[in-house]
Phi, psi and omega in degrees: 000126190258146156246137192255126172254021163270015169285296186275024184254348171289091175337122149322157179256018139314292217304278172331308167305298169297000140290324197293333173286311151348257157355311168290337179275320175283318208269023172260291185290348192274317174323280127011294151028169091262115173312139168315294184263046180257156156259177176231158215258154185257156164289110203247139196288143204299334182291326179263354180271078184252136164257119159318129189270128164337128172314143168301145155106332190323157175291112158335313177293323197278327174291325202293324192321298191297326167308305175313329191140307216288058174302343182289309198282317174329299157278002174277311180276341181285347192250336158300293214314296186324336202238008171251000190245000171285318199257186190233166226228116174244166185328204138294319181241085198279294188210171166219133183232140162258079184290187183200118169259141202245016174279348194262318168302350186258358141319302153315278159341329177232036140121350158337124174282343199200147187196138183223132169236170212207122149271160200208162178221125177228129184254139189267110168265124150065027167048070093199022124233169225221091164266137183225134143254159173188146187244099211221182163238135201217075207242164180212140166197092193240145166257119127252166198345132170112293177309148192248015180206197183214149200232133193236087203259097192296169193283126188218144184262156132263174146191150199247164169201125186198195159253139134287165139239126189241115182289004165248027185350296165329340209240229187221129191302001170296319177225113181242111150296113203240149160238165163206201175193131188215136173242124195239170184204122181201139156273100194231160188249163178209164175233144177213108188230177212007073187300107188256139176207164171264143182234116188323325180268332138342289209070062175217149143302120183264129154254162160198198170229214176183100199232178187034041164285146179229129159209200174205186174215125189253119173231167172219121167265164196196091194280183168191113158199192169257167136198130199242144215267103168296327208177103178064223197283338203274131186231180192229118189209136211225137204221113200275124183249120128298067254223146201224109201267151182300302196206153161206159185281122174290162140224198196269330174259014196196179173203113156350089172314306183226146177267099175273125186105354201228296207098217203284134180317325190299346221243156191209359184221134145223227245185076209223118166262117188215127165286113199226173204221124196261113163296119184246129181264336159244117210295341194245156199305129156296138213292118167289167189275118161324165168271154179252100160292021176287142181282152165278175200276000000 
C-alpha cells in the first residue's frame, strides 16, 4: 500500500504569499531606517539652492565661518560686528572750524571795564580729540572797587594751546560735549595813574602816576562747554573756563592788575562765547550700518 505525502509536506500557497509580504515589509523598513547618529536631511529643490553673496561691509571672518560650516559662530560674530558698525567711524581728520570769541567786548558794550577777544582754529581728529590754538588781544581801563588809582591795560597779545575731548564722539559732530586743557601766555604794558594817598605829615592827597610798565604771564586753564551747529557750515559754542596763573612778571613798583587773555589777576573763572565756521575736511559721509541679511539660526 503506497502512501502519498505530498499534500502535506507542501507549503500552501496563501501561507507564501504572506511570507512573502512580510518580507517585502522589514526590507522596505529596514531600508527606511536612520542609523542613531545621523540626522535626517530634508531635499532641497535644485532652483532654490543658491548661495547667497554676503551684504556689503561683512566681516572676512563671519564669511570664511560660513563657508567652513561653522554658522553658529558665524552668526554670533555676525551680530559683534553689527553693534560695532551701529556708530559711525569718522576720519582721522574730520573738519577744521575757525572761531572768534566775542562775549567779553559784548560785556563791554554793557559797561564791563576790560575785555580779551580771540581767534581760534581747531581740527576735529575721529569727532573726538580736538587740538585748538587761539590768538587774542586784551585790553583794560578800569578803578577798581575799593581803589586809589585807575589801571590802564594797553592793547596787548595772548595766546592759548591746548585740547578738547568731545564726549560725543559717537553722535554727530554738529553736537558736541566738550572738556579741555589749555596753556596760556601773553606779554603786556600797563599804565596806573592816579594814585592818590595821604600824606600825614603834610596833611594831604598825594597823586601821583607809574606808566610804561612790563610784565608778562603764564597760566592753565581747565575748560567745559557745548557746541551746536545754528545754521549751515556755522556753529555756536560756549565754553566755562578755570583757570590758574603759573607764574607773572613783578616789577618794582607795581603789580599787574589784569591780565589779556586771563582777566583780573584775582579771578579764577571766565568765560568764552565763540562763533565758528566748520571747515569740513572730509567730504564723504560716515558709512550708515549695513542691513544685516546674514540668516539667523
Amino acid at each position: 500500500m503506497t502512501t502519498s505525502f505530498s499534500h502535506s509536506s507542501t507549503i500552501s500557497r496563501p501561507s507564501r504569499f504572506y511570507a512573502l509580504v512580510i518580507l517585502a515589509l522589514m526590507v522596505v523598513m529596514s531600508a527606511t531606517a536612520q542609523e542613531p547618529d545621523k540626522r535626517h536631511v530634508t531635499p532641497v529643490k535644485p532652483e532654490t539652492n543658491r548661495v547667497q553673496p554676503p551684504p556689503k561691509g561683512t566681516n572676512e571672518k563671519i564669511i570664511q565661518q560660513y563657508i567652513s560650516g561653522d554658522s553658529a559662530a558665524a552668526v554670533a560674530e555676525a551680530r559683534k560686528d553689527s553693534l560695532r558698525r551701529v556708530y559711525k567711524h569718522y576720519p582721522p581728520l574730520n573738519d577744521i572750524s575757525f572761531g572768534i570769541n566775542f562775549i567779553e567786548p559784548l560785556f563791554m558794550a554793557l559797561g564791563q571795564t576790560y575785555a580779551s577777544t580771540d581767534v581760534s582754529a581747531t581740527l576735529n581728529m575721529w569727532n573726538r580729540l580736538q587740538p585748538t590754538v587761539e590768538i587774542g588781544l586784551g585790553w583794560a581801563k578800569t578803578t577798581p572797587d575799593g581803589m586809589n588809582f585807575t589801571y590802564r591795560g594797553k592793547i596787548s597779545p595772548y595766546f592759548k594751546i591746548g585740547a578738547n575731548y568731545n564726549f560725543l564722539f559717537k553722535s554727530n559732530p554738529d553736537y558736541q560735549a566738550l572738556v579741555g586743557l589749555r596753556l596760556g601766555y601773553s606779554t603786556f604794558r600797563y599804565d596806573i595813574t592816579d594814585i592818590s594817598y595821604a600824606n600825614s605829615y603834610w596833611d594831604e592827597f598825594i597823586f601821583t602816576h607809574i606808566k610804561g610798565e612790563r610784565s608778562h604771564a603764564l597760566w592753565g586753564e581747565a575748560a567745559a562747554g557745548i557746541k551746536v551747529k545754528i545754521w549751515n557750515n556755522l556753529s555756536l559754542g560756549w565754553l566755562l573756563r578755570y583757570h590758574g596763573i603759573f607764574n607773572y612778571g613783578k616789577n618794582k613798583n607795581s603789580r599787574p592788575w589784569f591780565i589779556p587773555g586771563y582777566g583780573p589777576k584775582n579771578s579764577s573763572l571766565g568765560i568764552s562765547l565763540s562763533l565758528y565756521y566748520i571747515l569740513p575736511w572730509h567730504r564723504e559721509k560716515p558709512a550708515a550700518t549695513q542691513p544685516d541679511n546674514i540668516p539667523q539660526p
